[in-house]
MDTraj code that builds the backbone (N, CA, C; nanometers):
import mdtraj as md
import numpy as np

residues = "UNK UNK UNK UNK UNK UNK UNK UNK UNK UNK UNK UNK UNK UNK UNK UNK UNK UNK UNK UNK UNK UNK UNK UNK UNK UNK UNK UNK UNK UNK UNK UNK UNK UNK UNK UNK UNK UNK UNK UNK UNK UNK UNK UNK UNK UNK UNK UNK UNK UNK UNK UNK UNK UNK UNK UNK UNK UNK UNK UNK UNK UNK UNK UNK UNK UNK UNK UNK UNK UNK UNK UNK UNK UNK UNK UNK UNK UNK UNK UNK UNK UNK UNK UNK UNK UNK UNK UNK UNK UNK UNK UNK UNK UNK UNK UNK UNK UNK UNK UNK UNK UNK UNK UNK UNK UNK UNK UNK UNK UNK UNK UNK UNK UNK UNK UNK UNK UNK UNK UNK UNK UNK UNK UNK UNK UNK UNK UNK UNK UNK UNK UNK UNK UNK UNK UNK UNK UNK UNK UNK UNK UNK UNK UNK UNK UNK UNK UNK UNK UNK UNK UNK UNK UNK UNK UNK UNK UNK UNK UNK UNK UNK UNK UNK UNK".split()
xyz = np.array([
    [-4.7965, 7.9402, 9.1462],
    [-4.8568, 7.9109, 9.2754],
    [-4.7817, 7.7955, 9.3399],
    [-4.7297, 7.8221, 9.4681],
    [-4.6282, 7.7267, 9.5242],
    [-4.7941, 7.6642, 9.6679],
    [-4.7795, 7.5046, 9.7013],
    [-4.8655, 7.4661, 9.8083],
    [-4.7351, 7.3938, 9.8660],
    [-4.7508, 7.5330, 10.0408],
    [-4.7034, 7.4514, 10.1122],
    [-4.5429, 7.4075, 10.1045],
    [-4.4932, 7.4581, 10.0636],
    [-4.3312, 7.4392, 10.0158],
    [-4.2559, 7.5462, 10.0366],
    [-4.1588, 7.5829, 10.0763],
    [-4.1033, 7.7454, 10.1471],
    [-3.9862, 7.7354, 9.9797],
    [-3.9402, 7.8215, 9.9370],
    [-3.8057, 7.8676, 9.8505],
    [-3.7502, 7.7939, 9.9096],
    [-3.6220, 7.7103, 9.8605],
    [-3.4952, 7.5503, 9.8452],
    [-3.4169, 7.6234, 9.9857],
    [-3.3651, 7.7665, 9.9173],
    [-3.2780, 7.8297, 10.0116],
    [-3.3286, 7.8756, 10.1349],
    [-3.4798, 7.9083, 10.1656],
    [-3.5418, 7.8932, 10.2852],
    [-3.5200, 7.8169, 10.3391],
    [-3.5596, 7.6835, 10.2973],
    [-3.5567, 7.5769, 10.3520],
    [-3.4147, 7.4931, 10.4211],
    [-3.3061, 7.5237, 10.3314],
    [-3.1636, 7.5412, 10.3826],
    [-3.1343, 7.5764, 10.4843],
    [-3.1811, 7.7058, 10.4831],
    [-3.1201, 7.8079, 10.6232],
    [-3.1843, 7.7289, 10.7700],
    [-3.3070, 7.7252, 10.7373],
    [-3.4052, 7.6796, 10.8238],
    [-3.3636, 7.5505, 10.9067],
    [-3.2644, 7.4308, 10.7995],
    [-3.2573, 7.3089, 10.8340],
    [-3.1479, 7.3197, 10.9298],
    [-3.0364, 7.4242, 10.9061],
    [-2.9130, 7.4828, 10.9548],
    [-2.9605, 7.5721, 11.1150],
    [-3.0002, 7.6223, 11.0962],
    [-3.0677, 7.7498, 11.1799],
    [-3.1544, 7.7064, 11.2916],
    [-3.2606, 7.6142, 11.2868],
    [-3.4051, 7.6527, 11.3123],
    [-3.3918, 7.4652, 11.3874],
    [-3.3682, 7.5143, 11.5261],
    [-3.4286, 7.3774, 11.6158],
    [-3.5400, 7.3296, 11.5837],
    [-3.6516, 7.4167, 11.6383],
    [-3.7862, 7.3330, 11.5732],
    [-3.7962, 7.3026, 11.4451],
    [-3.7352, 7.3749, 11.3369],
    [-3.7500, 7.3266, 11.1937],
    [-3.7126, 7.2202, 11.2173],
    [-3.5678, 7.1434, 11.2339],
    [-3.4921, 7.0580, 11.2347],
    [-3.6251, 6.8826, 11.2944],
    [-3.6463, 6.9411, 11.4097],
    [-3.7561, 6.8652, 11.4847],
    [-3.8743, 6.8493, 11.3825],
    [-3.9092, 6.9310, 11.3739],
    [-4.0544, 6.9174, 11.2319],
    [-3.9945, 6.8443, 11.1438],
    [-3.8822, 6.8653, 11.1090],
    [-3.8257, 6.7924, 10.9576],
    [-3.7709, 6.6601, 10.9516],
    [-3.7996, 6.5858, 11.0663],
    [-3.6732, 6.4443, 11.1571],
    [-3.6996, 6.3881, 11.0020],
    [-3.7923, 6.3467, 10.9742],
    [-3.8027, 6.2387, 10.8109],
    [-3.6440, 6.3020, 10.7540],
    [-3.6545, 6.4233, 10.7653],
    [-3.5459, 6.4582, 10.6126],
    [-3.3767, 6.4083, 10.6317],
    [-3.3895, 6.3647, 10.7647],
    [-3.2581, 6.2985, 10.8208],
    [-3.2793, 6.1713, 10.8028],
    [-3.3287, 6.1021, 10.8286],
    [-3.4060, 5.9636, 10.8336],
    [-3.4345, 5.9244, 10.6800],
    [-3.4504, 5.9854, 10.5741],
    [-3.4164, 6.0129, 10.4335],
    [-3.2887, 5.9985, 10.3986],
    [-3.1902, 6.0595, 10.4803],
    [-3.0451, 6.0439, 10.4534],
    [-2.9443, 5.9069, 10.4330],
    [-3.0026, 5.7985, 10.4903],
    [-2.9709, 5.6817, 10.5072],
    [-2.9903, 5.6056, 10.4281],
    [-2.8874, 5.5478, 10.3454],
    [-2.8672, 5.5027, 10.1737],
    [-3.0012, 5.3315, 10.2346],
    [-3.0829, 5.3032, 10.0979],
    [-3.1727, 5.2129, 10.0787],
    [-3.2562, 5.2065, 10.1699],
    [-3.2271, 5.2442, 10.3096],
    [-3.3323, 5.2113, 10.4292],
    [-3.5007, 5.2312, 10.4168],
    [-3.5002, 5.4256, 10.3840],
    [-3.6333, 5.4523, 10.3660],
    [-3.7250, 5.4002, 10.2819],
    [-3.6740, 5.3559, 10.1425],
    [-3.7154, 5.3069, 10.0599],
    [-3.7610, 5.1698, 10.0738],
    [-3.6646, 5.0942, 10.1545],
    [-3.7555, 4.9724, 10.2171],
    [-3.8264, 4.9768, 10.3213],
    [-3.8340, 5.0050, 10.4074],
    [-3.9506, 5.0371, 10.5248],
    [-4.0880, 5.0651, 10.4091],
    [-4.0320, 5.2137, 10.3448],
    [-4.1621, 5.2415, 10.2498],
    [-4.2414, 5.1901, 10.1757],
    [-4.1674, 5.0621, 10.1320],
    [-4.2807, 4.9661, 10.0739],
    [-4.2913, 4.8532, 10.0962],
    [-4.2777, 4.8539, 10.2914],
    [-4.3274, 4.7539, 10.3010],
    [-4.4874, 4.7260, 10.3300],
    [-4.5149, 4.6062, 10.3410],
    [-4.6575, 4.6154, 10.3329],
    [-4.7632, 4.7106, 10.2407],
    [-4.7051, 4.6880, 10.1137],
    [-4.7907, 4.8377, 10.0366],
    [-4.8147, 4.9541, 10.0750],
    [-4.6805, 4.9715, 10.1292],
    [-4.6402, 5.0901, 10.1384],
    [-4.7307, 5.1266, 10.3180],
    [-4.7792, 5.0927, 10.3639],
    [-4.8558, 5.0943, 10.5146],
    [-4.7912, 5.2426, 10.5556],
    [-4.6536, 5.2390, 10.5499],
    [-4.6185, 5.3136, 10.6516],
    [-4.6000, 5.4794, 10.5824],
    [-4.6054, 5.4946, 10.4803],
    [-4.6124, 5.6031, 10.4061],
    [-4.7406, 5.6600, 10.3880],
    [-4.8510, 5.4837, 10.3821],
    [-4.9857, 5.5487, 10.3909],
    [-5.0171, 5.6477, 10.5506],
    [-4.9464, 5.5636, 10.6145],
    [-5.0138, 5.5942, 10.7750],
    [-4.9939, 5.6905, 10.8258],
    [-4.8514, 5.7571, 10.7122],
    [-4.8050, 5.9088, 10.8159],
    [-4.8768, 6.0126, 10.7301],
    [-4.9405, 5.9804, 10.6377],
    [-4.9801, 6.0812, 10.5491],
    [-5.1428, 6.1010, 10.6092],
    [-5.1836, 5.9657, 10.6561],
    [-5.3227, 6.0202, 10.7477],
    [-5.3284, 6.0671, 10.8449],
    [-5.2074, 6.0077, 10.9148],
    [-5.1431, 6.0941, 11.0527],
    [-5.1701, 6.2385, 11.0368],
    [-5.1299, 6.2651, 10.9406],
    [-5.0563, 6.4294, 10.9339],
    [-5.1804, 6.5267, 10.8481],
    [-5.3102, 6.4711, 10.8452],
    [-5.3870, 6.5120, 10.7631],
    [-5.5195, 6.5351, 10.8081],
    [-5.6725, 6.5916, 10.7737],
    [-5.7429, 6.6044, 10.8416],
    [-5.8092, 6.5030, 10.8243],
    [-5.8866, 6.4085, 10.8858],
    [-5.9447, 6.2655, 10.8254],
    [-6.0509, 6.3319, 10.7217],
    [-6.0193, 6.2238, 10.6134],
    [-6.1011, 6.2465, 10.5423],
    [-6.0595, 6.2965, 10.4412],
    [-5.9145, 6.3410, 10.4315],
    [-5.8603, 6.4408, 10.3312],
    [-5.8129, 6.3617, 10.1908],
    [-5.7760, 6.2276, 10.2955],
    [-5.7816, 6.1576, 10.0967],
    [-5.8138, 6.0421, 10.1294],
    [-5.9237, 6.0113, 9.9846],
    [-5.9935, 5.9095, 9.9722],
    [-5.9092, 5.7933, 9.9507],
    [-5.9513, 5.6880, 9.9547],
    [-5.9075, 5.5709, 9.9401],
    [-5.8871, 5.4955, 9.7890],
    [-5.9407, 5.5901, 9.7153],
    [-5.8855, 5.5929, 9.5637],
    [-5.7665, 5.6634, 9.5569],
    [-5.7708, 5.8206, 9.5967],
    [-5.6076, 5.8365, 9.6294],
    [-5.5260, 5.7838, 9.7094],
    [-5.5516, 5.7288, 9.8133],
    [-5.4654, 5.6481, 9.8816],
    [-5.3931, 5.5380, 9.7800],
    [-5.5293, 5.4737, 9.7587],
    [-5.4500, 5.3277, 9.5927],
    [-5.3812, 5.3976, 9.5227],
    [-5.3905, 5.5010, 9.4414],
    [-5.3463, 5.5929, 9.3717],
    [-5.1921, 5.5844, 9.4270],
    [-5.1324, 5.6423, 9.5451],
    [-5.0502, 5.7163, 9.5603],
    [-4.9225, 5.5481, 9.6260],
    [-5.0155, 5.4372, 9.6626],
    [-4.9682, 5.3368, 9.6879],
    [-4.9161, 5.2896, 9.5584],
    [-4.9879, 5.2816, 9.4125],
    [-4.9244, 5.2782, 9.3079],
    [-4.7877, 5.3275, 9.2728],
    [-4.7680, 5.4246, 9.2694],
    [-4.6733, 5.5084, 9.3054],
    [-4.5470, 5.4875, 9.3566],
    [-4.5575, 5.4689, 9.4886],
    [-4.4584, 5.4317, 9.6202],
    [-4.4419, 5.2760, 9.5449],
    [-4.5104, 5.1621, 9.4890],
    [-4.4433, 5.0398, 9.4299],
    [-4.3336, 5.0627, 9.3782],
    [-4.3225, 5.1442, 9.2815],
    [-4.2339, 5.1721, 9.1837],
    [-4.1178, 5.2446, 9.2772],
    [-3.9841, 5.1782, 9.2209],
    [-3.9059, 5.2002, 9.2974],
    [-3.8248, 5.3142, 9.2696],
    [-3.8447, 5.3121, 9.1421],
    [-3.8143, 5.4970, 9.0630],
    [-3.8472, 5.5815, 9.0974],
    [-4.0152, 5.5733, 9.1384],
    [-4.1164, 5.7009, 9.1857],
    [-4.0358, 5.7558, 9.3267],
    [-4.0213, 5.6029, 9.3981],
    [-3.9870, 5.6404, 9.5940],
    [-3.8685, 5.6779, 9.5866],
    [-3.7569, 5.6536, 9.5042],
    [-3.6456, 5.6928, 9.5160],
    [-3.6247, 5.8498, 9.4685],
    [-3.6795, 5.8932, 9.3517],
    [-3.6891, 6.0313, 9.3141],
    [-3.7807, 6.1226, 9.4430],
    [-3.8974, 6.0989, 9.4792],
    [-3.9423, 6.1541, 9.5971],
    [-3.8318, 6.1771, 9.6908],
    [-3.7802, 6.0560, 9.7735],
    [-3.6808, 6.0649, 9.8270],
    [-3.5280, 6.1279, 9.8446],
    [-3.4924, 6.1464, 9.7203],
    [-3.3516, 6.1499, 9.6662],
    [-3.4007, 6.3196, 9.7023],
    [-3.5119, 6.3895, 9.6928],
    [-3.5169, 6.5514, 9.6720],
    [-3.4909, 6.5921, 9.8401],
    [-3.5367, 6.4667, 9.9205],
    [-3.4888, 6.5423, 10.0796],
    [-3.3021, 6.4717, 10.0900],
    [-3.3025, 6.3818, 10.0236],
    [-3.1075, 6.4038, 10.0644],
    [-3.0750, 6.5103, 9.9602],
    [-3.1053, 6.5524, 9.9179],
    [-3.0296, 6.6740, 9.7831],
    [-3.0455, 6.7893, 9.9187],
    [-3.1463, 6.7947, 9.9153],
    [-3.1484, 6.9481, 9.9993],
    [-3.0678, 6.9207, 10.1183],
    [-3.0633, 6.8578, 10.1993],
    [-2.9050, 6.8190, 10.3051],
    [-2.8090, 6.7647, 10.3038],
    [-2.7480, 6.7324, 10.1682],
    [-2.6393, 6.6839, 10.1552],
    [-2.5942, 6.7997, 10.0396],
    [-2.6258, 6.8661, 9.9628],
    [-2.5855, 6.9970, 9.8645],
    [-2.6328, 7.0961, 9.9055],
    [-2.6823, 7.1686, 9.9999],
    [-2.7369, 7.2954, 9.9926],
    [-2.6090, 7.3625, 9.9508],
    [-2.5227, 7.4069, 9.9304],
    [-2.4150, 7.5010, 9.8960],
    [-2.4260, 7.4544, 9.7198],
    [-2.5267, 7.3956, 9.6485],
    [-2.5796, 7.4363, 9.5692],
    [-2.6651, 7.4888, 9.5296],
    [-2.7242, 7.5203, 9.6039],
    [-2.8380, 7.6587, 9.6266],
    [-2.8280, 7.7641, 9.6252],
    [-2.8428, 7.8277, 9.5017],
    [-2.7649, 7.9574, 9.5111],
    [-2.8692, 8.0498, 9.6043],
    [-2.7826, 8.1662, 9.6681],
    [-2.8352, 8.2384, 9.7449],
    [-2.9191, 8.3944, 9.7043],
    [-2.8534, 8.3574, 9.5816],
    [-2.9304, 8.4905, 9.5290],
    [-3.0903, 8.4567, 9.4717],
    [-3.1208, 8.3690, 9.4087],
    [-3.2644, 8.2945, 9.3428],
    [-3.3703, 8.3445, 9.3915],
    [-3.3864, 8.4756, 9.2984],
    [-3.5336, 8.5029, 9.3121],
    [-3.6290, 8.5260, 9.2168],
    [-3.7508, 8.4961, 9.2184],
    [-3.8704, 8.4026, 9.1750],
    [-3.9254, 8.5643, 9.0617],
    [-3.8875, 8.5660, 8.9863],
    [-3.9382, 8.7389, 8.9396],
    [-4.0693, 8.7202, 8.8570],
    [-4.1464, 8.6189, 8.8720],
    [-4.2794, 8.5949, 8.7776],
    [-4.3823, 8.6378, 8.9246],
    [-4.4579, 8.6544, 8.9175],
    [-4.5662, 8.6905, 9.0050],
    [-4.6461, 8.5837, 9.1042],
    [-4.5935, 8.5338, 9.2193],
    [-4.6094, 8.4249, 9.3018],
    [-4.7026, 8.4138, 9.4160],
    [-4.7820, 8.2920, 9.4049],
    [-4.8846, 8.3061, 9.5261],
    [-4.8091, 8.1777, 9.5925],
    [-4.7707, 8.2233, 9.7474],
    [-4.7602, 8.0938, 9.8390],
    [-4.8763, 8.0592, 9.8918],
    [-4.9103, 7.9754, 9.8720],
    [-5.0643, 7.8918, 9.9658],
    [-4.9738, 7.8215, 10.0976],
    [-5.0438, 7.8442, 10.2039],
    [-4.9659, 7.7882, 10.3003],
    [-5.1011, 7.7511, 10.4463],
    [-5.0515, 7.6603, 10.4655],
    [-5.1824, 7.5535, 10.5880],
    [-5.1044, 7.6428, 10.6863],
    [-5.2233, 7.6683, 10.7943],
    [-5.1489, 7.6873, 10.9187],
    [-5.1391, 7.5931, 11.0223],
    [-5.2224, 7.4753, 11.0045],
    [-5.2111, 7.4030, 11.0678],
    [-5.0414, 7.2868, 11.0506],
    [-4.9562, 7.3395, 10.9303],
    [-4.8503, 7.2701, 10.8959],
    [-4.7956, 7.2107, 10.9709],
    [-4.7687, 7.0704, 11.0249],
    [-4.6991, 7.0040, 11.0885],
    [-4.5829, 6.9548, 11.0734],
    [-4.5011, 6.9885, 10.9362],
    [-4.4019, 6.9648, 10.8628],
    [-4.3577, 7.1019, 10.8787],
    [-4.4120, 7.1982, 10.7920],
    [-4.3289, 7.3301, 10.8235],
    [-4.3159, 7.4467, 10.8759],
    [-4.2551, 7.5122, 10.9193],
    [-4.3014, 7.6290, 11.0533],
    [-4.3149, 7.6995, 10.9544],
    [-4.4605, 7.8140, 10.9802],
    [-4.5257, 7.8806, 10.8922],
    [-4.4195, 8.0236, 10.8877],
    [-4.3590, 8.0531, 10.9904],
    [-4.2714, 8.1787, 10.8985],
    [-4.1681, 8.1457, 10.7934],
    [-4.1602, 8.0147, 10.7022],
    [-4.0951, 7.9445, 10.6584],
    [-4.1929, 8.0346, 10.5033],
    [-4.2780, 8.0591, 10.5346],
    [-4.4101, 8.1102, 10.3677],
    [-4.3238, 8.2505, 10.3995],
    [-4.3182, 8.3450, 10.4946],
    [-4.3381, 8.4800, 10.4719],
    [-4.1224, 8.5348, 10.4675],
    [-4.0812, 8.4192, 10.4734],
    [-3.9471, 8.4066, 10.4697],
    [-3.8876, 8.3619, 10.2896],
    [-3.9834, 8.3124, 10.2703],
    [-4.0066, 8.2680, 10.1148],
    [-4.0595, 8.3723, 10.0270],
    [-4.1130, 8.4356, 10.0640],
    [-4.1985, 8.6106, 10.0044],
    [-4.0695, 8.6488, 10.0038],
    [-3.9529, 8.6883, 10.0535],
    [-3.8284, 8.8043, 10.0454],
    [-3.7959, 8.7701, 9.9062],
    [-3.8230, 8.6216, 9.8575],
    [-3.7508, 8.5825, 9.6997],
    [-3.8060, 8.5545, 9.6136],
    [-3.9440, 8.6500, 9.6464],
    [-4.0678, 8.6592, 9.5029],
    [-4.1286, 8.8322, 9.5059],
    [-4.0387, 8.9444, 9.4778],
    [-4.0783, 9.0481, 9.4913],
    [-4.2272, 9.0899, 9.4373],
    [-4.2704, 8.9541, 9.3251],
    [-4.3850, 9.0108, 9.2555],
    [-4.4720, 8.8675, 9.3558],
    [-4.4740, 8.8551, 9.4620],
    [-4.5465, 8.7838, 9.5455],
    [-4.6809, 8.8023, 9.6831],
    [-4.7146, 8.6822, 9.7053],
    [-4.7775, 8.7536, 9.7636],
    [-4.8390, 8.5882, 9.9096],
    [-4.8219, 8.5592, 10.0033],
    [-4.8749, 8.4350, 10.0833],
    [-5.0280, 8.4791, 10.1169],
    [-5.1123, 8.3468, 10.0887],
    [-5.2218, 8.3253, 10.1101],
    [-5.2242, 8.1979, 10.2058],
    [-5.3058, 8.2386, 10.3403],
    [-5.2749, 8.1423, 10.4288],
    [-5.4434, 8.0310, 10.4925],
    [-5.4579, 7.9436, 10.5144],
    [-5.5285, 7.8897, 10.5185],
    [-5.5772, 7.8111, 10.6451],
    [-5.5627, 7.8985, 10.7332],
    [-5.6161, 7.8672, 10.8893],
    [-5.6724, 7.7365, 10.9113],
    [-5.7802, 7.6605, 10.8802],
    [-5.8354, 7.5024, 10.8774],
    [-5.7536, 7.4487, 10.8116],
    [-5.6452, 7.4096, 10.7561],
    [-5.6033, 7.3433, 10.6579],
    [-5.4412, 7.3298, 10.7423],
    [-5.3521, 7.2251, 10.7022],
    [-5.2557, 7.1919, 10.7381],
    [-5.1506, 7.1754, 10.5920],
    [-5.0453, 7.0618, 10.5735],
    [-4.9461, 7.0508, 10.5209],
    [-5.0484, 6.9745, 10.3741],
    [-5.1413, 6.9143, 10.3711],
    [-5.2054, 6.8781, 10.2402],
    [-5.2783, 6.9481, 10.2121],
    [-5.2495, 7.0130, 10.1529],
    [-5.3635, 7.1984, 10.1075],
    [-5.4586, 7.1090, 9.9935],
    [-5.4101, 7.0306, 9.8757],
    [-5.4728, 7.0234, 9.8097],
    [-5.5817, 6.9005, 9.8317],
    [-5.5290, 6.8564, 9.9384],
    [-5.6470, 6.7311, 9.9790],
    [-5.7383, 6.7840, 10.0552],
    [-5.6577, 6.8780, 10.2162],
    [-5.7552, 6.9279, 10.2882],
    [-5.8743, 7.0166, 10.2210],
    [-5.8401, 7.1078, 10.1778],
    [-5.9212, 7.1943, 10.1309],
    [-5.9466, 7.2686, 9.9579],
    [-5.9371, 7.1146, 9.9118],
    [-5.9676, 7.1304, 9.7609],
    [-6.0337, 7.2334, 9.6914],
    [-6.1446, 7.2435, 9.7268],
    [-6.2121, 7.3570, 9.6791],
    [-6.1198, 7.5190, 9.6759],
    [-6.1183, 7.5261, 9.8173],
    [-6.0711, 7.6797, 9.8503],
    [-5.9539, 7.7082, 9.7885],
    [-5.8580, 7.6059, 9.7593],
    [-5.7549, 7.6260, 9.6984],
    [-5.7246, 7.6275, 9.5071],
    [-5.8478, 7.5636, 9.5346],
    [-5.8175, 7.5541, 9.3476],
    [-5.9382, 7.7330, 9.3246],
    [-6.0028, 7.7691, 9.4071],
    [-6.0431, 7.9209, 9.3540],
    [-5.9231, 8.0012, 9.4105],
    [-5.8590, 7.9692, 9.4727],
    [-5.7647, 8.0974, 9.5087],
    [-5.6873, 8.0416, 9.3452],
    [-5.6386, 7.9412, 9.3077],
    [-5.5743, 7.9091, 9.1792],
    [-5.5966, 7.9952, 9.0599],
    [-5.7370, 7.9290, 9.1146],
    [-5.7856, 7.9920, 8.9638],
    [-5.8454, 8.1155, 8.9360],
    [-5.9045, 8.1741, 8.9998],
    [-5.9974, 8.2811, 8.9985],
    [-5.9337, 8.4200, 9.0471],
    [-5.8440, 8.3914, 9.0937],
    [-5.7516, 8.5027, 9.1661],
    [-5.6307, 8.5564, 9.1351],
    [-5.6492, 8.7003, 9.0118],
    [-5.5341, 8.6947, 8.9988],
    [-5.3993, 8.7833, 9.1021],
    [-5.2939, 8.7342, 9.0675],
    [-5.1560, 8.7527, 9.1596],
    [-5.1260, 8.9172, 9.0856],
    [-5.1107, 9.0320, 9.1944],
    [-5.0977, 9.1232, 9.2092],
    [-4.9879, 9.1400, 9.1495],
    [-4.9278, 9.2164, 8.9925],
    [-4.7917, 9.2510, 8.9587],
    [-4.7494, 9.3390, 9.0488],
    [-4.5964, 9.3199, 9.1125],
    [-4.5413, 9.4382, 9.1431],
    [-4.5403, 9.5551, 9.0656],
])
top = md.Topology()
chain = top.add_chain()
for i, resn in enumerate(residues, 1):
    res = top.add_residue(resn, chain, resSeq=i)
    for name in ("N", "CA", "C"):
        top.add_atom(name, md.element.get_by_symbol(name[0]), res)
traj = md.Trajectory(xyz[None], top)
């Protein structure tokens, strides 16, 4: 079960291809810039990582124990740099992405439609490289599936099984 995340090589084409992707994705450029993000990111305990993540979320979607939680986290300069380091990999190597990579175990995409990060034909563009797949989409819900709508998503998890080809 993938939340919210399109296939590497989707996401490639997309960054190459896709104006509005590009526009939805400005962080992943702004990522590109050796030490910068990483300091902005923790400054003030992290403020500004907290702020885009409420920005981008339905209020209410994470508590303020996960918030501490995830501010823990962002301290550590290992944690922000590995987070980080995965959006310069994907635009500075995609021609290590192989183009053939497909997913042959039996795959559910969960995908927000409200996504403000990723354009939703980005899920059904990601289905071409899971033949035993299948997108489940989530109309109220946006780019934090598992905060917005905890419940609905952990029964589609769990209770639902993924259709073998």
């Amino acid at each position: 079960t993938i939340l919210s995340s399109p296939h590497p090589v989707v996401m490639a084409r997309a960054l190459k291809t896709s104006w509005r992707q590009r526009l939805d994705s400005w962080y992943f450029l702004t990522f590109q810039i050796p030490w910068l993000p990483e300091r902005l990111a923790s400054v003030g305990d992290a403020t500004l990582m907290a702020r885009a993540i409420r920005n981008t979320a339905q209020p209410g979607a994470f508590s303020e124990e996960t918030m501490a939680e995830l501010r823990r986290g962002w301290a550590d300069p290992a944690v922000l740099g590995a987070q980080i380091d995965w959006y310069r990999a994907m635009v500075r190597y995609p021609q290590k992405l192989p183009t053939d990579r497909i997913v042959r175990v039996p795959t559910r995409i969960l995908w927000g439609d409200g996504d403000t990060f990723l354009r939703a034909e980005l899920a059904d563009q990601s289905l071409a490289f899971c033949p035993a797949g299948e997108v489940r989409r989530f109309p109220a819900f946006g780019h934090w599936l598992a905060h917005e709508g905890a419940d609905e998503v952990a029964a589609s998890i769990l209770r639902e099984r993924i259709p073998e080809s």
